[in-house]
C-alpha positions in Angstrom: 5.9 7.9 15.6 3.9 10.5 17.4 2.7 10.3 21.2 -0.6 10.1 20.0 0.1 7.0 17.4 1.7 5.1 20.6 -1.3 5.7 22.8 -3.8 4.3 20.4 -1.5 1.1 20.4 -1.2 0.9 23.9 -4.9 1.3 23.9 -5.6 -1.1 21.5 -3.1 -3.5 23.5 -5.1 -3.1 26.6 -8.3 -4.0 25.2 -6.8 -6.9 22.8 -5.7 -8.2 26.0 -9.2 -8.2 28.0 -10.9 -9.7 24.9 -8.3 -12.6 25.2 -9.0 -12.8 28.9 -4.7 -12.0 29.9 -3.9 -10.8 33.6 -6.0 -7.4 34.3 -3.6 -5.7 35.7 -0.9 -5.6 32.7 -3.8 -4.6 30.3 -4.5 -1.8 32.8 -0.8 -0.9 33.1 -0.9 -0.4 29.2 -4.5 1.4 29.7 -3.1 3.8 31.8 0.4 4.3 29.8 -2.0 5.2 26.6 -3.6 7.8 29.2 -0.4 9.3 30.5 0.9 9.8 27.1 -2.0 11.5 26.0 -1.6 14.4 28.4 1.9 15.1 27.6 2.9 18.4 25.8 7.0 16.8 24.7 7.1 14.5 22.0 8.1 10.8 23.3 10.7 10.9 20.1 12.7 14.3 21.5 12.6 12.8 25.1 16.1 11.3 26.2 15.3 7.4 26.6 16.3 7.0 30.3 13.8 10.2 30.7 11.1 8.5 29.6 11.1 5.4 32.6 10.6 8.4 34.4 7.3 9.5 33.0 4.1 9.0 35.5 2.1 5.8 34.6 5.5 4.4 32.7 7.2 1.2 34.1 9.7 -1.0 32.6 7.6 -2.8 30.2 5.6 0.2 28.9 8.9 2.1 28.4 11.0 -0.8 26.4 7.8 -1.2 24.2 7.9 3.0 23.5 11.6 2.2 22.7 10.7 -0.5 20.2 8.3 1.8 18.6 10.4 5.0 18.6 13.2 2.6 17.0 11.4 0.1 14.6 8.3 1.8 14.4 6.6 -1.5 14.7 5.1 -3.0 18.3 5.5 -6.8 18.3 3.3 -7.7 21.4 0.4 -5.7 19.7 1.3 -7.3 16.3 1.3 -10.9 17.9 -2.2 -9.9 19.4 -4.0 -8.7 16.5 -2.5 -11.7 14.2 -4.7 -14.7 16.9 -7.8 -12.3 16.8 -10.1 -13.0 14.1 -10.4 -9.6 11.9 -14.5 -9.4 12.4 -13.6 -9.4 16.0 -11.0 -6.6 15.8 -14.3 -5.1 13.3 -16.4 -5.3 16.8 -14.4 -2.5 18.8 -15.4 0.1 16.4 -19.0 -0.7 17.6 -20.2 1.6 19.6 -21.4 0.3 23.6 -19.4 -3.1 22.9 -16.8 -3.0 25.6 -13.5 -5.9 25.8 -15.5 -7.7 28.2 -18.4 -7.9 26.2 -16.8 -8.7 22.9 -15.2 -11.6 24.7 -18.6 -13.4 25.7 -19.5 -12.8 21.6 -16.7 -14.7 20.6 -15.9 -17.5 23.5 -19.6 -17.9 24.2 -21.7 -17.4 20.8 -18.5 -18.4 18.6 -19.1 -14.9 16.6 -16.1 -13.7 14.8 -17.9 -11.0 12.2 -20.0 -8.4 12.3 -22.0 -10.1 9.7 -22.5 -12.6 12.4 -23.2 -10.4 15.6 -26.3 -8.9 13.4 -27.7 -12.4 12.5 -27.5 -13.3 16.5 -29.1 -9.8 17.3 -32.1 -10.4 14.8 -31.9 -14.0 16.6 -32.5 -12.4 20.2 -29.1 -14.3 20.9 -27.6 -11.5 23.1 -30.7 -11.3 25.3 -29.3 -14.7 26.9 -26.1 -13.6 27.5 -24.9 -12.1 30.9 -24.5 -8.5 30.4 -26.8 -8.3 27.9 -30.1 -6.4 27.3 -32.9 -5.5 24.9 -31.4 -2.1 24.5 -27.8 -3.1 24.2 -29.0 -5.6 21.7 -30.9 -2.6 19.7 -28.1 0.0 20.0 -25.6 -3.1 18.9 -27.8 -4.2 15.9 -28.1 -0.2 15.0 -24.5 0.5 15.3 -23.5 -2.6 13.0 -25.8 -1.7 10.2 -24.3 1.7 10.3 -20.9 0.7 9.8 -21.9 -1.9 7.5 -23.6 0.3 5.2 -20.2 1.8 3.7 -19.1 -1.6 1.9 -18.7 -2.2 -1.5 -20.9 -4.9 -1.3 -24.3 -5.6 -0.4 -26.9 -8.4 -0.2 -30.0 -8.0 -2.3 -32.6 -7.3 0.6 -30.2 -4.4 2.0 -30.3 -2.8 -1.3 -33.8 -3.5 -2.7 -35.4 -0.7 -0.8 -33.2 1.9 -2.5 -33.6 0.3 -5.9 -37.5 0.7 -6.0 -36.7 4.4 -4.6 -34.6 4.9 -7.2 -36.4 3.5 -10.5 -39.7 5.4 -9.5 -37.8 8.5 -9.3 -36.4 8.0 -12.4 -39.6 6.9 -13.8 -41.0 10.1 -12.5 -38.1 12.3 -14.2 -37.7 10.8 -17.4 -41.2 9.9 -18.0 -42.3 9.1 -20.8 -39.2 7.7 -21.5 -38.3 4.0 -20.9 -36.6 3.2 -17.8 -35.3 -0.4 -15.8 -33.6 -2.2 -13.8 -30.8 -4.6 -15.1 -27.8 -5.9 -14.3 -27.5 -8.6 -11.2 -30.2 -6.7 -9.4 -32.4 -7.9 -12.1 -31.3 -11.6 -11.9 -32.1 -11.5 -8.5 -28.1 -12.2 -7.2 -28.3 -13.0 -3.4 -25.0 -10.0 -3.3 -25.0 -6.9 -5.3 -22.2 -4.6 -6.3 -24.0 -1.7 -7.8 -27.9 -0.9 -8.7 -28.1 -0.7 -12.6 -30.2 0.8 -14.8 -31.1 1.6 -18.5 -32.7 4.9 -19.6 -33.8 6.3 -22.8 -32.0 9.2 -22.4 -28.5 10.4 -23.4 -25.8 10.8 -20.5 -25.7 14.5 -20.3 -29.3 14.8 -19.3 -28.8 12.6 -16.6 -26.2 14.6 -15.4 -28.2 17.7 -15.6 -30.9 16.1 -13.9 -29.4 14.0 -11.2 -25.8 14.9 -10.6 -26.2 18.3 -9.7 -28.9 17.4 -6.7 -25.7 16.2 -4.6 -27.5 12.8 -4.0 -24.7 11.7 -6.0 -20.9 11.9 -6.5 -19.6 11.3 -9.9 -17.4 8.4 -10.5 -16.8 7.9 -14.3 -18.3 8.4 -17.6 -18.7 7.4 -20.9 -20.6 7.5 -24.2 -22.2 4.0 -23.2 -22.9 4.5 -19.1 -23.0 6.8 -16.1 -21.1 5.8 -12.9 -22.4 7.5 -9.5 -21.8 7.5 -6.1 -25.0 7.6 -4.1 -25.1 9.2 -0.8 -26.0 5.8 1.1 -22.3 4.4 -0.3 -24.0 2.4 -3.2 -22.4 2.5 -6.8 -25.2 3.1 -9.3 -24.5 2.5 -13.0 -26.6 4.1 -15.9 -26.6 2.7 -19.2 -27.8 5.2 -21.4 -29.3 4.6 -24.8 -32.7 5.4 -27.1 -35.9 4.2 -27.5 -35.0 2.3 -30.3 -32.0 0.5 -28.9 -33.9 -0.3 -25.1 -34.8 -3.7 -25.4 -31.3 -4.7 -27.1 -29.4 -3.2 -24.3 -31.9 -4.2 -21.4 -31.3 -7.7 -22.7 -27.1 -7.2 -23.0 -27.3 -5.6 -19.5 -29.1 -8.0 -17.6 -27.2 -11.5 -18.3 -23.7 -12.3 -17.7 -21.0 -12.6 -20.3 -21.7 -16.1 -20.1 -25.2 -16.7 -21.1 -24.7 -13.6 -24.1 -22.0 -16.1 -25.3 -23.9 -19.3 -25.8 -26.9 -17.2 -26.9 -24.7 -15.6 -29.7 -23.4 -19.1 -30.6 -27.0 -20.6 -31.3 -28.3 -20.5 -34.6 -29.6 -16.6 -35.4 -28.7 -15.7 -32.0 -26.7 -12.5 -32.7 -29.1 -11.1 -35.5 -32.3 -11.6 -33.1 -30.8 -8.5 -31.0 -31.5 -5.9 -34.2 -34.8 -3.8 -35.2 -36.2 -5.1 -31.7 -39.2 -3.6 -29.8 -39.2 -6.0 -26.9 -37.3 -8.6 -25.2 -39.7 -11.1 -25.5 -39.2 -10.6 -29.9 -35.6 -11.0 -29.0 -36.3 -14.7 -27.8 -39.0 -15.1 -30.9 -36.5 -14.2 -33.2 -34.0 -16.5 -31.7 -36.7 -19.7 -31.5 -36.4 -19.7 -27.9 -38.8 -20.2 -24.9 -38.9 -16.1 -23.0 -35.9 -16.3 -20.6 -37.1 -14.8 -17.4 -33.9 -12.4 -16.0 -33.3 -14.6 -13.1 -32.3 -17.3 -15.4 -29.9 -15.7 -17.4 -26.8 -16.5 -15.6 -25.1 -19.7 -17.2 -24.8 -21.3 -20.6 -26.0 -24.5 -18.7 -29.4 -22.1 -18.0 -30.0 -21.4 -21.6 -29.1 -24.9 -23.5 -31.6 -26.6 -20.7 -34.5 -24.3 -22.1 -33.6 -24.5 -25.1 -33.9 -28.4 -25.1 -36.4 -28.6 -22.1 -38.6 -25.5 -22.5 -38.8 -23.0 -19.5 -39.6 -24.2 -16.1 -42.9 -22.8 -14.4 -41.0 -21.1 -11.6 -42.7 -20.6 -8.0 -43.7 -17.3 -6.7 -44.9 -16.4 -2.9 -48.6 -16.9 -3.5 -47.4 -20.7 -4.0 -46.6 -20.5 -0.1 -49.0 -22.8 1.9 -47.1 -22.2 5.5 -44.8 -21.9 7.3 -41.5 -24.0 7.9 -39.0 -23.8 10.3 -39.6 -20.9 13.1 -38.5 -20.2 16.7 -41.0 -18.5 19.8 -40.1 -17.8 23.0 -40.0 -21.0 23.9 -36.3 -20.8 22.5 -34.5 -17.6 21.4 -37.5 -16.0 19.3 -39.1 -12.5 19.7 -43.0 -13.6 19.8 -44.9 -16.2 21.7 -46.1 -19.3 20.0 -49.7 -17.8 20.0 -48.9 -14.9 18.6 -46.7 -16.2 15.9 -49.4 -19.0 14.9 -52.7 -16.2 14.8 -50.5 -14.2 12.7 -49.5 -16.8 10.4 -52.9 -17.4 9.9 -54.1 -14.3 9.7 -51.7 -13.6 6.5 -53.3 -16.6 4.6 -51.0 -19.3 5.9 -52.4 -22.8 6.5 -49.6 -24.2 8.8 -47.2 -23.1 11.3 -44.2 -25.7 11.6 -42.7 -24.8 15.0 -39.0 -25.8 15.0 -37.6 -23.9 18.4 -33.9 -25.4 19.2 -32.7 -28.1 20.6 -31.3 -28.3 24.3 -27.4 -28.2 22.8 -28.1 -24.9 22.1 -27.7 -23.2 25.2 -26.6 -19.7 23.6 -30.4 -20.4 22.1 -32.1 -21.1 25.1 -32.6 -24.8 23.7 -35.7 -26.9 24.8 -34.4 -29.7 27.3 -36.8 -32.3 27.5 -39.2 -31.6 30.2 -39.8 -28.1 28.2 -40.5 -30.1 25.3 -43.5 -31.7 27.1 -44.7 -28.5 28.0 -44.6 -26.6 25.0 -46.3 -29.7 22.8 -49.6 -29.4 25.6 -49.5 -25.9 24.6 -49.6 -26.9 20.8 -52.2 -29.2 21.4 -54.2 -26.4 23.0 -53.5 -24.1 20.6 -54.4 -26.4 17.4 -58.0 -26.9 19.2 -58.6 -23.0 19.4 -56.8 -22.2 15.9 -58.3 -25.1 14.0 -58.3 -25.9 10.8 -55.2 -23.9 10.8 -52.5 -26.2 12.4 -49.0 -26.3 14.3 -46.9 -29.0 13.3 -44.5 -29.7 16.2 -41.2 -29.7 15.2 -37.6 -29.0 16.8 -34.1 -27.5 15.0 -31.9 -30.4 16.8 -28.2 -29.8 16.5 -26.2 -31.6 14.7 -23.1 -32.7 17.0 -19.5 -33.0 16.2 -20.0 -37.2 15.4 -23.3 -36.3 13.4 -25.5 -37.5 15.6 -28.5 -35.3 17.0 -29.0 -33.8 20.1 -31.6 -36.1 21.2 -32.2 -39.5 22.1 -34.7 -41.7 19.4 -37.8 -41.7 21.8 -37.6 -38.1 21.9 -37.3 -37.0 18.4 -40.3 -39.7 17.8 -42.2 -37.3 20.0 -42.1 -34.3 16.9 -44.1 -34.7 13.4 -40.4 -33.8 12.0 -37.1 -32.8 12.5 -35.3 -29.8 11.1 -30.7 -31.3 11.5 -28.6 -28.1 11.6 -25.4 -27.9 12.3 -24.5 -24.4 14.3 -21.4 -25.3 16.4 -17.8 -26.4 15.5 -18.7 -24.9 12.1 -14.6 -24.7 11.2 -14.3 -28.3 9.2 -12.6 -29.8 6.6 -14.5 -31.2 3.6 -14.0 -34.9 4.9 -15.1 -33.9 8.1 -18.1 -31.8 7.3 -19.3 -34.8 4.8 -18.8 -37.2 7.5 -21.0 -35.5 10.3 -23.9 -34.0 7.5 -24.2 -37.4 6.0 -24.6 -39.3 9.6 -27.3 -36.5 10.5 -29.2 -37.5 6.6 -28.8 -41.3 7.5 -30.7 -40.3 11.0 -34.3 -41.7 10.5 -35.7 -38.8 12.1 -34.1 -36.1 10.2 -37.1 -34.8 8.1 -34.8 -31.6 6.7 -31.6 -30.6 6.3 -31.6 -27.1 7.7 -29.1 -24.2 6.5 -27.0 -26.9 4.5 -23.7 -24.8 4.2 -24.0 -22.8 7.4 -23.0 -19.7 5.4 -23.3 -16.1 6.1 -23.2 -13.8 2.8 -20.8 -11.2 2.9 -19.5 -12.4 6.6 -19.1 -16.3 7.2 -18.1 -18.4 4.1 -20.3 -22.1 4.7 -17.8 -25.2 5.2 -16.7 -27.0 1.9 -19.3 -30.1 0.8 -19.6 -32.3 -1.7 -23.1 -30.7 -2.9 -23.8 -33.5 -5.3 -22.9 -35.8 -2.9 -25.4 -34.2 -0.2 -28.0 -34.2 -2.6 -28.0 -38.1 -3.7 -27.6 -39.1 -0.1 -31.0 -37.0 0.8 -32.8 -38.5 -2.1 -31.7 -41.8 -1.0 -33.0 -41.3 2.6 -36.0 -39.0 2.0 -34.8 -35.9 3.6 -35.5 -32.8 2.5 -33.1 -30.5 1.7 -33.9 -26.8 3.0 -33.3 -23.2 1.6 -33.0 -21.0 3.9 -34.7 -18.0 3.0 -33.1 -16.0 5.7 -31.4 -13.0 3.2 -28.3 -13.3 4.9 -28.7 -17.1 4.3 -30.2 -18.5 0.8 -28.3 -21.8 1.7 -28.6 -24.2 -0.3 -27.4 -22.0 -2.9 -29.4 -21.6 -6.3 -26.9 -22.6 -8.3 -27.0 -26.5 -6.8 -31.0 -26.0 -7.4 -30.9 -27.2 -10.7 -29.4 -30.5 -9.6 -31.3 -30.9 -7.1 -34.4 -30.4 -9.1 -33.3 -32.5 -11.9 -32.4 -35.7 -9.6 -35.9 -35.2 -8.1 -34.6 -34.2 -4.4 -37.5 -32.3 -2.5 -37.0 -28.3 -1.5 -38.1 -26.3 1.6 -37.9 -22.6 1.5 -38.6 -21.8 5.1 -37.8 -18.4 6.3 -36.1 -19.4 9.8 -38.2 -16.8 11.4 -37.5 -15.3 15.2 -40.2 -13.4 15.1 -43.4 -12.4 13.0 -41.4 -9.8 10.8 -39.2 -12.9 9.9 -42.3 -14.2 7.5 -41.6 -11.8 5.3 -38.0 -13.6 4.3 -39.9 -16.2 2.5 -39.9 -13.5 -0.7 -36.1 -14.2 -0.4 -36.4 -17.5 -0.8 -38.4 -17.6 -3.6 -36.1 -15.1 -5.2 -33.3 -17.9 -4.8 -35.7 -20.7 -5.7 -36.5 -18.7 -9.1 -32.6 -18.5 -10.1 -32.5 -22.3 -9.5 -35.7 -22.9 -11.2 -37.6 -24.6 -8.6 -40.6 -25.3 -9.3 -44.0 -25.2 -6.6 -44.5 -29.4 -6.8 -40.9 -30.0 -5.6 -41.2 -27.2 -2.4 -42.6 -29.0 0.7 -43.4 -25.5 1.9 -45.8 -25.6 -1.0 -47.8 -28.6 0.1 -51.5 -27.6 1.6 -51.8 -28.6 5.7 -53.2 -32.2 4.3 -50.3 -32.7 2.2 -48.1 -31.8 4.9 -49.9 -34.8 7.4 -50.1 -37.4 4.8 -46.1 -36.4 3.9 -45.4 -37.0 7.7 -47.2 -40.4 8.1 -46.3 -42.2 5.2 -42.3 -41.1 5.9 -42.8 -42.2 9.4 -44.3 -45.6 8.3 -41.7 -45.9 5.6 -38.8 -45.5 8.5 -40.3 -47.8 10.6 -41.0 -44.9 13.6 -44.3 -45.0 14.2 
């Protein structure tokens, strides 16, 4: 082990042991060790070992752990550290401008233990409130993340849409007029993609000719059927090559799973409707079935509903009346509540449901109650100058450790609804999450069910629920059960939808928006919805602003609250 090798693990000591808040002065004494053995020019390994206590910045506990890691090469103390620090937390050091000291107010104070994480609470505002803190650290923080980020394997589907739609018109523009797509799990709108895949009309050597040889991308493997590339942003992108003759056949193979090409093979004529084919749409002719849309090609489950059911009318953006469940200034979001109602009605929207958190959520700047007063005058001044367009007033109230909400019964009666979200504590056992999620649907004031799962794709798995069980107990108590539209969200996931449809439980894609940008994440939603096959009459966010009132009153008369 080199002297450089045992400086980076005193270094790493040092600030593992600020981050867990342990006695400055040892983390300094290993600080300075690191620093010491930086500048020498003789190799800790070829210096006698009672020579070495004698070396500036060393003491007695610096020197036995050199010893240990001359001898072993292992360091227990730093092994011991790194083993009760969450790995996203160790991930945070290689961010640049986040210091020990800051990186323990993340974790102790926000509860953040991934990167995934630390970028939801920047695009939340969430490090503005904490001491320390500023607009610019947030920005150079959030910058820094998505830098390092960028080099995974995997990545969610708005991360990656940009460069798709880059990529398929430049291939459109090279290969023109030869057919060209999208396929593969981009096409079936997964929430998480692995690699951007395509099909073109063109054998592999002309890709290659055309594409390999710009150094946009690295080759990774190839074969008669497909092309595998490295693109320069670290995203795998697969080419299925084939003619003009064979495109539909293989756009159909490509774009759904193994799964739903089984259980379309074993219907009757299923296998032979793939030959002498000009479009997809012949494919499902030729097979007697109902056009498949891509997004619903996933399970066998998909394709025998259809098949017996017809295809569901799925629900698009335009279907979008307003919007659900967003925060202002007034808690931890970016615009004020004037700004964020004028420009939800100046893109179309007939509502603005304002849903700012509750005062347990002190990382959030939650609304205790005398804030609560003041920020429902302003509504009421606002929905005189903005009508007909109207602000709903609403609150994200916390759902506590016992299930219970944040706020005592004459307060939440004050709101037109509630939105229940858990966002502390999140670390539960299955009994335990049921327990508290069901108390919190039983509430009569919970309207929705926010973020059911509390997930984070690709950096916070949700707790573990009995989904079926969620969904009977909301239908049972009219709540509403939310999806998050939030890309790094899509909770509930689409793959419950179905049920959820079927039993007749009622959807809300809301885009949990902390600023005016964040409307734009209700595209997400509906992506998710689409896989699920929600349809518009079962989306609350698809009610009209009259809908919406009547909706309120007759719950509230139903619960006995008004």
């Amino acid at each position: 082990m080199d002297n450089h090798v045992i400086a980076d693990q005193f270094t790493l000591l040092a600030k593992l042991m600020d981050v867990h808040g342990e006695n400055s002065f040892k983390a300094k004494s290993y600080a300075n060790a690191a620093f010491q053995i930086d500048k020498l020019t003789v190799p800790l390994s070829e210096t006698p070992r009672d020579a070495i206590f004698k070396i500036k910045g060393i003491g007695d506990s610096t020197g036995k752990s050199i010893i240990e890691m001359l001898d072993t090469g292992r360091f227990k103390m730093l092994e011991d550290y790194i083993d009760k620090t969450p790995a996203g937390v160790l991930d945070m050091m290689k961010i640049k401008g986040l210091g020990p000291k800051k990186i323990a107010t993340i974790w102790k104070e926000l509860e953040i233990e991934s990167l995934g994480e630390l970028l939801y609470a920047c695009n939340e505002n969430r490090l503005l409130l904490l001491k320390g803190f500023g607009e610019k650290t947030q920005a150079s923080t959030k910058q820094s993340i998505e830098f390092f980020l960028s080099n995974r394997e995997r990545h969610l589907y708005a991360e990656i849409e940009p460069l798709a739609m880059d990529l398929l018109n430049k291939f459109e523009e090279t290969f023109s007029p030869k057919s060209v797509s999208l396929t593969g799990a981009y096409r079936r709108q997964q929430p998480v993609i692995d690699e951007i895949e395509f099909v073109i009309a063109v054998p592999v050597q002309t890709i290659k000719d055309q594409w390999v040889q710009t150094g946009i991308f690295t080759e990774l493997e190839t074969t008669p059927q497909y092309l595998l590339l490295q693109h320069e942003q670290q995203v795998k992108v697969k080419i299925y090559t084939t003619n003009e003759e064979d495109f539909a056949n293989t756009l159909f193979v490509t774009s759904a799973t193994e799964a739903f090409l089984d259980a379309f093979y074993g219907i009757d004529g299923g296998e032979s409707a793939l030959s002498n084919v000009s479009s997809e749409t012949e494919i499902f002719e030729k097979a007697r079935l109902p056009y498949i849309e891509p997004c619903l090609r996933e399970t066998a489950d998909q394709l025998n509903r259809i098949a017996s059911k017809g295809a569901p009318k799925l629900i698009h953006t335009s279907d979008i009346k307003g919007i659900i469940h967003s925060h202002s200034q007034w808690s931890d979001g970016l615009n004020s509540l004037q700004n964020m109602a004028e420009a939800a009605r100046a893109e179309g929207f007939e509502y603005l449901v304002i849903s700012d958190h509750s005062k347990s959520a002190f990382y959030a700047n939650g609304l205790q109650p005398e804030r609560i007063t003041a920020q429902h005058q302003e509504i009421e001044a606002l929905n005189q100058q903005l009508a007909p367009f109207k602000i709903f007033k609403s609150i994200e109230a916390d759902i506590l450790n016992d299930g219970s909400l944040d706020y005592p019964d004459e307060i939440l009666a004050s709101f037109d609804l509630a939105i229940a979200s858990v966002h502390t504590n999140l670390k539960m056992s299955e009994t335990k999450a049921m327990e508290r999620l069901l108390k919190a649907i039983q509430n009569p004031y919970t309207t929705i069910l926010g973020h059911l799962t509390g997930r984070l794709l690709l950096s916070r798995n949700g707790y573990p629920l009995d989904h079926s069980a969620i969904i009977d107990a909301c239908i049972e108590n009219n709540v509403i059960i939310e999806l998050n539209a939030h890309p790094r969200r899509l909770d509930i996931d689409w793959s419950y939808l179905a049920e959820a449809v079927e039993k007749g439980a009622m959807i809300s894609i809301d885009p949990d928006a902390h600023s005016i940008e964040g409307y734009k994440d209700i595209r997400y939603g509906v992506l998710a919805a689409q896989k699920g096959g929600l349809p518009a009459s079962q989306n609350f966010s698809s009610f009209n602003r009259e809908a919406i009132e009547s909706y309120i009153q007759e719950r509230k008369q139903k619960k006995g609250i008004i």
